[in-house]
N, C-alpha and C positions, 0 to 999 in steps of 0.2 A: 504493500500500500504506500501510495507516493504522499506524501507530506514536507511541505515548508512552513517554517515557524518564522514568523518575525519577531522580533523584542525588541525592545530600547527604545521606544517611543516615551514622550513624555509633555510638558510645557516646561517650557525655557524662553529664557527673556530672550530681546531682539540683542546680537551680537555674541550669543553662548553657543554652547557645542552641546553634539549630540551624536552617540552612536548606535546604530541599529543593528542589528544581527539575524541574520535567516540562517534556521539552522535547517535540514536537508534531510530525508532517507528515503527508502527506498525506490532509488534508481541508481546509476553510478555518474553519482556529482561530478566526478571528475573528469567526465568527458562533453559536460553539458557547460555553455554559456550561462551566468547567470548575470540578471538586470535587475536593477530599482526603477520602478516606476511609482509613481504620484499621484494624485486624486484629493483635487479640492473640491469644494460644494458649488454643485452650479460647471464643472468643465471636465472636459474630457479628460480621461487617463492619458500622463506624459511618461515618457522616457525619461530618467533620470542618469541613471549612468548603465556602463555594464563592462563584464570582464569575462574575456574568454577561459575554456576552459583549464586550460594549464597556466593565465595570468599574467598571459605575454601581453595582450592587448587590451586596454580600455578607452570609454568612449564617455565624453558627458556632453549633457544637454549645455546649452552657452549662459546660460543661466546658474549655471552651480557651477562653472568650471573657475579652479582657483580655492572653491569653500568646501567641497568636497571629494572626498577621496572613495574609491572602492577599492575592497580587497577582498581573498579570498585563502580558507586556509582549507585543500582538499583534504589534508587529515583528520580536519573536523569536523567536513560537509558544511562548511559555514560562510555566509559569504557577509561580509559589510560593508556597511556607509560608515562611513566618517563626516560630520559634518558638524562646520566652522561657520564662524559670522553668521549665525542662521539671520533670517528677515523675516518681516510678518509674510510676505508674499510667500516663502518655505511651509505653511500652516497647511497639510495636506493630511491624507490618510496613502501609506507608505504602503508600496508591495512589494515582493521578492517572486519574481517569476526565471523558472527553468527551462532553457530552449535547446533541442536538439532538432530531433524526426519528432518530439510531441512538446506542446506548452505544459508547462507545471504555474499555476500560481497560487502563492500564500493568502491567507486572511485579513494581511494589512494591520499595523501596528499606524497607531495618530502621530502627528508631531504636530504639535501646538505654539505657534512664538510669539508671546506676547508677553506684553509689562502691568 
């Protein structure tokens, strides 16, 4: 059974950090792409970043490039955001989705940024 987990969501003021975490099983993580996408109230699902599967290659939307970071540790099925200088505009509901030959996506953890 395929399962991603988000965590690390939370409210944090404008200009703090924040890290999320997907954690991953059953399928083999380590050959699968994984991505952050985003969901604010009211707009479509965005691409936030993403990291291929061995973590040669990432990609972020131009929006976050600079405040945050993806990473990936395949010995713990895990992949994260890092994320700096949050803005109110960052206040979304967070995903971790899985892409190879099929989509996998998480539940979404919130990130809140406000004072």
């Amino acid at each position: 059974q395929v399962q991603l987990v988000e965590s690390g969501g939370g409210l944090v003021q404008p200009g703090g950090s924040l890290t999320l975490s997907c954690g991953a099983s059953g399928f083999t993580f380590s050959s699968y792409t994984m991505s952050w996408y985003r969901q604010a109230p009211g707009k479509e699902r965005e691409l936030v970043a993403l990291i291929t599967g061995g973590g040669g290659s990432t990609n972020y939307a131009d929006s976050v490039k600079g405040r945050f970071t993806i990473s990936r540790d395949n010995g713990k099925n895990t992949v994260y955001l890092q994320m700096t200088s949050l803005k109110p505009e960052d206040t979304a509901l967070y995903f971790c989705k899985a892409s190879l030959f099929k989509q996998y996506w998480g539940q979404g953890t919130q990130v809140t940024v406000s004072s």
